[in-house]
C-alpha positions in Angstrom: 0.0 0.0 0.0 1.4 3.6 -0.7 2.4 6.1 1.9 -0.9 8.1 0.5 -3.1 5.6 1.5 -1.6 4.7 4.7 -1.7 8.1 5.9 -5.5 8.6 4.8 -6.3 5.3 7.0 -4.7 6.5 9.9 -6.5 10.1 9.9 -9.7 8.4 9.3 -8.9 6.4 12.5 -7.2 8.7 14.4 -10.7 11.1 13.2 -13.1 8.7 15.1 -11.4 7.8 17.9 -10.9 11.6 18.7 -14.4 12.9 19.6 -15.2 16.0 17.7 -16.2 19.5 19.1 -20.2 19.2 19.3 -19.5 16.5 21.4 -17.1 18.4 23.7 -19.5 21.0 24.0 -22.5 18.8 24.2 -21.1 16.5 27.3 -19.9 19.9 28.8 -23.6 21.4 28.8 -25.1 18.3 30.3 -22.6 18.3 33.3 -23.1 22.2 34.0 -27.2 20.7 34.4 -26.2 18.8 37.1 -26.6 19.5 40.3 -24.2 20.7 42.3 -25.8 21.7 45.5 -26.2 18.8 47.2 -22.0 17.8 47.1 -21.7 21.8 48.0 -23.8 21.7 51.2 -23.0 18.5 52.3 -20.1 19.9 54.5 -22.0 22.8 55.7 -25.0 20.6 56.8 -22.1 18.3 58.6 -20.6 20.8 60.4 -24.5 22.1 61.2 -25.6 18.7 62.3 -22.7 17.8 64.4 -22.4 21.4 66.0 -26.1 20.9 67.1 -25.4 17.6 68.9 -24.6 19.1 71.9 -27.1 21.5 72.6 -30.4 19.4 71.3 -29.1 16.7 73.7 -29.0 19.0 76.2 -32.3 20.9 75.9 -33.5 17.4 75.9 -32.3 16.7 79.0 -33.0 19.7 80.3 -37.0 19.5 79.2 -36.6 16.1 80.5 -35.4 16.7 83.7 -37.8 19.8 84.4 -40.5 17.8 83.3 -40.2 15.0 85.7 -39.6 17.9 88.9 -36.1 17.1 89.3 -34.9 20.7 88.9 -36.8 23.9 90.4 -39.3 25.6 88.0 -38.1 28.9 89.8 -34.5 27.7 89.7 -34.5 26.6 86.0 -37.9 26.7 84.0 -38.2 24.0 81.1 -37.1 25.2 77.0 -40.7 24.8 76.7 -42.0 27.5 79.3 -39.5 30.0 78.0 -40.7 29.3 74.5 -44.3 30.4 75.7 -42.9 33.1 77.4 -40.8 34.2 73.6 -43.8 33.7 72.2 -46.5 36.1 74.3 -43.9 38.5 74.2 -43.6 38.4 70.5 -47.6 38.2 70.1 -48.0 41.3 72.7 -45.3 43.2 70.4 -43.4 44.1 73.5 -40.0 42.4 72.4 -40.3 43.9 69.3 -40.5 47.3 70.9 -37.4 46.3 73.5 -35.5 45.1 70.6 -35.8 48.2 68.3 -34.7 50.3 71.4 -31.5 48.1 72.6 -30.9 47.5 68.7 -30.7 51.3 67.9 -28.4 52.1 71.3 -26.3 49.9 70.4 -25.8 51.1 66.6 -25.3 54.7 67.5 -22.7 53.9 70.1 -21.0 51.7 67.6 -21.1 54.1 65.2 -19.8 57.2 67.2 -17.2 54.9 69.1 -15.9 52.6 65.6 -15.5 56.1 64.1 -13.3 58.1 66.3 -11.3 54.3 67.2 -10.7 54.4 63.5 -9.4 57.9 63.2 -7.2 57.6 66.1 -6.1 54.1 65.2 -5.0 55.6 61.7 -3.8 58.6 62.8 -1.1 57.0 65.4 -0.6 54.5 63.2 0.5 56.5 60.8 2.4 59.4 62.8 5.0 58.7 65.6 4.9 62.1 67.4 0.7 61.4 67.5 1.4 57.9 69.0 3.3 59.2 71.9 1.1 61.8 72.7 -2.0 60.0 72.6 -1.5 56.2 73.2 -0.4 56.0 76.3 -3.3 57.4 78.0 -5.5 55.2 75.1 -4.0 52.1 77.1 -4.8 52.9 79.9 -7.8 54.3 79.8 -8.7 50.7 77.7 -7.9 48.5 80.8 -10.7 50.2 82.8 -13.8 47.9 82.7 -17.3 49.2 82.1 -18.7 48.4 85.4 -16.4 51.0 86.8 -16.9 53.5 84.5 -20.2 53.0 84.3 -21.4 55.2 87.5 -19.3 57.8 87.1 -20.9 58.4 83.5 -24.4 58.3 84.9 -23.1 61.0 88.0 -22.2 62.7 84.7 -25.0 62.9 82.2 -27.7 61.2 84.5 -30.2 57.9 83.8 -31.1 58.9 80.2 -30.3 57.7 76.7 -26.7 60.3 76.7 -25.2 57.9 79.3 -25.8 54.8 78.0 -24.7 55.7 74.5 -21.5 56.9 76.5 -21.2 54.0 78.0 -21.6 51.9 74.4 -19.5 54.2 72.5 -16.3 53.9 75.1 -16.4 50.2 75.0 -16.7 50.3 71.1 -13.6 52.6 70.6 -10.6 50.5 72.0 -10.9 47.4 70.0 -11.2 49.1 66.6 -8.2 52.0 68.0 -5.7 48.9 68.6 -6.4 46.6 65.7 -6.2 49.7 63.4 -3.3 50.9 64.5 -1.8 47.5 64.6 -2.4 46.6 61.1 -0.9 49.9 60.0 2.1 49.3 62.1 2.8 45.9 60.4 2.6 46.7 57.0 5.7 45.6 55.2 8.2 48.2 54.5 9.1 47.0 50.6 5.3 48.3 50.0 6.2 51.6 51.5 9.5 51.7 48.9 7.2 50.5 46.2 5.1 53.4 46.3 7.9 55.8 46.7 9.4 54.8 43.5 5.9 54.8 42.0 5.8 58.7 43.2 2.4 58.0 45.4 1.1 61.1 47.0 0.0 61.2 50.3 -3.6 60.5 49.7 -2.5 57.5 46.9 -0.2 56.0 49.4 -2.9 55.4 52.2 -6.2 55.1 49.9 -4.1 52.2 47.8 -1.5 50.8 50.2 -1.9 51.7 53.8 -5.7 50.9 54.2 -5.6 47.7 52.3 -2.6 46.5 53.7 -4.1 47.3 57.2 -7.8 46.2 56.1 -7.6 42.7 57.5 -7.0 44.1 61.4 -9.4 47.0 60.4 -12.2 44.5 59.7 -11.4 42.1 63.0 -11.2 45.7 65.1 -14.9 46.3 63.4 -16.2 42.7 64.4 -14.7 42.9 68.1 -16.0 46.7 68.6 -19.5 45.9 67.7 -19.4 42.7 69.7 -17.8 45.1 73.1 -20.5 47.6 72.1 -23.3 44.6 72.5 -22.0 43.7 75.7 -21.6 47.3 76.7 -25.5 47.6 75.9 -26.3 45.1 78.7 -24.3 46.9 81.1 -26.1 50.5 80.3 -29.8 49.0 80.3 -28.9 47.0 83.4 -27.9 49.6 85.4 -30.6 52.1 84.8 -33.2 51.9 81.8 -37.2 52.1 80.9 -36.7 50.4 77.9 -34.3 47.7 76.2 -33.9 43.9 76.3 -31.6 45.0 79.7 -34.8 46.7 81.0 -36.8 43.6 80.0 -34.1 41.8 82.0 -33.8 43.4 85.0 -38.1 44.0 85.1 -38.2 40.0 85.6 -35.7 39.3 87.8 -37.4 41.8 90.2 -40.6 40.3 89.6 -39.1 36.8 89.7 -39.8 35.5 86.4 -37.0 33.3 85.2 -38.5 32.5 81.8 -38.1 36.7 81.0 -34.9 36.2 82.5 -33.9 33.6 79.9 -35.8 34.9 76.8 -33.8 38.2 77.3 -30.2 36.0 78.1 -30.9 34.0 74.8 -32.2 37.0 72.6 -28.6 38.7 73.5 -26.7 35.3 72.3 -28.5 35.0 69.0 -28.4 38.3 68.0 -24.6 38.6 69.0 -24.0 35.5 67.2 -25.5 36.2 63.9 -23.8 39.7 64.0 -21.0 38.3 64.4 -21.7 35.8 61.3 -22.6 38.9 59.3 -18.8 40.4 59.9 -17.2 36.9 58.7 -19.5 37.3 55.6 -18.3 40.9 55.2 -14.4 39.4 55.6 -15.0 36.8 53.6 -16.0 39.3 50.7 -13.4 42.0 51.0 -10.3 39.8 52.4 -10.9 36.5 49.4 -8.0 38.3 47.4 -5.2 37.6 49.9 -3.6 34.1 49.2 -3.3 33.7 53.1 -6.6 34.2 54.4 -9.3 31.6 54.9 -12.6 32.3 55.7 
């Protein structure tokens, strides 16, 4: 047989063993139409169903144990009496009025505290002279807990919404100062000479090197202020409030209602938990370009 022949043979072979392109893009189509969410939240619903061993076995227990009077009503009311007592507070509208107050403290004194933090933070981070004039007192004024703070501010500015905004706002600062100026401070000096030779002003230099070199601590000094700021919110309506999930609190413990007492000490858990959730979402979304984070 001729070389011309030969070689027609093998391209005819070599032609139908190789699959052509409408098959390529016909088999890719039909695997795109799979689906993919079950093999996607099959880890998530893991991690959800072995995190929630713990506490369904415990509530069990715990509605068991009320159930059959081995522990004190007054001491330790069943899940199922405090989910009455969530549930005629919802119905009344009464939480959702103590929520909307305590929810709105809380945001203002977050907001007026996270601001000046982040100025600070940003402005000794950035300056020497400014960090040994201000941070000293900073530190120490940040080791001084709320509870002792706390009545000089009311002696101050009295029982009304000022204080407790005060009281917010100054736990709300020091975790967003520090992790600010923190992240400034250990930015790597090579991005410093980068920008130098690049001829960065000023404003280039910290709007495109400084503040997203620094964001990571920025954005763990956001999550940590807002959860201080929470717990700050229990200590203001504790201490001297008409309104609030604190109020709501402190209203049944003088009364002696446990099941209040527990709505209101669950309501704060949840609530800090999924704002915390919400700032590991926000992480997750500005922080996925750096090769050594993992959210």
């Amino acid at each position: 047989m001729s070389d011309g022949g030969e070689a027609t043979i093998k391209s005819t072979s070599k032609s139908r063993e190789t699959p052509n392109s409408r098959d390529i893009v016909a088999r890719s189509i039909q695997l795109s139409r799979k689906p993919l969410a079950p093999a996607a939240w099959r880890p998530i619903l893991t991690d959800w169903g072995t995190g929630a061993i713990v506490p369904v076995m415990t509530i069990v227990l715990w509605q068991l144990a009320g159930s059959m009077g081995w522990i004190s009503a007054t001491f330790l009311p069943t899940p199922l009496s405090i989910a009455r007592a969530f549930t005629d507070l919802l119905v009344s509208g009464e939480l959702i009025h103590h929520m909307g107050v305590s929810m709105g403290r809380a945001g203002i004194g977050f907001l007026i505290g996270g601001v000046l933090g982040l100025v600070f933070g940003i402005l000794t981070g950035l300056f020497r002279s400014v960090e040994y004039v201000l941070d000293p007192s900073v530190q120490v004024l940040r080791l001084v807990p709320h509870l002792a703070i706390a009545p000089l501010i009311i002696l101050w500015f009295g029982f009304g919404e000022v204080s407790k905004i005060a009281i917010i706002m100054t736990g709300s600062f020091f975790p967003l100062y520090i992790n600010t100026f923190m992240g400034i401070r250990n930015i790597d000096n090579k991005l410093f000479e980068v920008a130098r030779v690049l001829g960065f002003s000023p404003y280039q230099k910290l709007r495109r090197l400084i503040l997203p070199a620094a964001l990571p601590g920025i954005l763990l000094g956001l999550r940590l202020s807002l959860a201080v700021a929470w717990i700050g919110l229990v200590v203001a309506e504790l201490i001297g409030s008409q309104s609030g999930i604190g109020f709501l609190i402190n209203e049944a413990k003088q009364n002696s209602n446990t099941e209040i007492v527990f709505v209101g000490i669950i309501i704060f858990a949840i609530v800090g938990k999924l704002i915390d959730s919400l700032f590991r979402i926000i992480e997750r979304k500005f922080l996925f370009w750096r090769e050594s984070y993992k959210g």
